[in-house]
N, C-alpha and C positions, 0 to 999 in steps of 0.2 A: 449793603443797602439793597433792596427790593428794586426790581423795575417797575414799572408800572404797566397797569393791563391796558391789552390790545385795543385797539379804536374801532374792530368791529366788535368786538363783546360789549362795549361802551353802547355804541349805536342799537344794535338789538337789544338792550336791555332797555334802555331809551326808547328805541320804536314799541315796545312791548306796555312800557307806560303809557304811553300815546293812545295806543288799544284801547287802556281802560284799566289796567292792571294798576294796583299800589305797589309804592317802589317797595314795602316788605315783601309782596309776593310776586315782582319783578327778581327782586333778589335770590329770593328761594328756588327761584325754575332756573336761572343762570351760575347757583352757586358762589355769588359773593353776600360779602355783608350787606346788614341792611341798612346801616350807617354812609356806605361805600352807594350806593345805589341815593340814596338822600343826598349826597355831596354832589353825587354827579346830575341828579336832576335840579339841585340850588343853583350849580356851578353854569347848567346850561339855561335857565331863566334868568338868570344876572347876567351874562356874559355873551352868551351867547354862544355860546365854546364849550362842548366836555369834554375835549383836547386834555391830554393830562399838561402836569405842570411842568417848567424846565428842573430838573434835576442837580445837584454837583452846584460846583463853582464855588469862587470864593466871593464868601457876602460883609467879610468884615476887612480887607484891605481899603475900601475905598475913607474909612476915616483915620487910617496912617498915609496914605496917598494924598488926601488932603493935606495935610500937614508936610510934605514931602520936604520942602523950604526948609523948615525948622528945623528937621532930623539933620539934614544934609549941612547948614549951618554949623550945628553943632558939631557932626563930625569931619568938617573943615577947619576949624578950631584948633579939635585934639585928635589928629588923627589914629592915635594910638589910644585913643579911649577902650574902654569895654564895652561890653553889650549891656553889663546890667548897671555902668556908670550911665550907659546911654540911657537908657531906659528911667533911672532915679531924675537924672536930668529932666527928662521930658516929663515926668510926673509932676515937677515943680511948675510947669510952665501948663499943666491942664491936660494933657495926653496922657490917659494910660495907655499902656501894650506891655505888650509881654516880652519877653527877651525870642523868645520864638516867633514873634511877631519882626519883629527889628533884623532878625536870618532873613527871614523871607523877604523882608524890605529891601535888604542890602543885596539878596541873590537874585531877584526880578531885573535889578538896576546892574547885575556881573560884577558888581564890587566884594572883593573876598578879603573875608575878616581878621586872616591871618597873621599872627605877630612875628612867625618867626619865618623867613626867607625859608625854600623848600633848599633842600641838599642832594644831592645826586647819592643815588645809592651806593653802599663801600661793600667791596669785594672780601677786606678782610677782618671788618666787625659791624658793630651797631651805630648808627649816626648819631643816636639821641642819645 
């Protein structure tokens, strides 16, 4: 993923508009898009801000979070369910997610999904 450009190339390209320059030939003398220089003078007559924007994070847990109750019901229940018995479950009840959604859910919370007890390593063959 890209980072975003610095806040002074932002700013003179900006102060450069201000001048009297159009943001395409704002763009041209600074070397960015002319779409990028439009954004950023939209961005800063709406907002007030051409600050770029926050980056990253996760933008799709908060509606398995909500529901956190009903996951966690369910697997108080059975706690030897599966993840994609979990998952068909909560499909019924109006929640999609994904079974890689329901990892994450369960690894946020330190609860590990494991069915079989771990084994101490053997010196003279394979454990499994």
């Amino acid at each position: 993923m890209g980072h975003p450009l610095s806040m002074d190339l932002r700013s003179r390209l900006l102060s450069a508009i201000d001048d009297g320059l159009s943001c395409r030939a704002a763009a041209a003398r600074f070397g960015v898009a002319p779409s990028t220089a439009i954004r950023w003078e939209t961005r800063r007559r709406e907002t007030g801000s051409f600050a770029s924007k926050p980056q990253g994070g996760d933008v799709r847990s908060r509606r398995i979070e909500e529901r956190a109750a009903d996951i966690l019901a369910l697997w108080e229940v059975r706690k030897d369910i599966s993840l994609e018995e979990l998952r068909a479950a909560l499909a019924e009840m109006g929640l999609t997610v994904s079974v890689a959604g329901l990892h994450r859910f369960f690894a946020r919370r330190g609860m590990t999904r494991k069915k079989r007890l771990g084994t101490p390593s053997s010196k003279t063959g394979p454990t499994s």
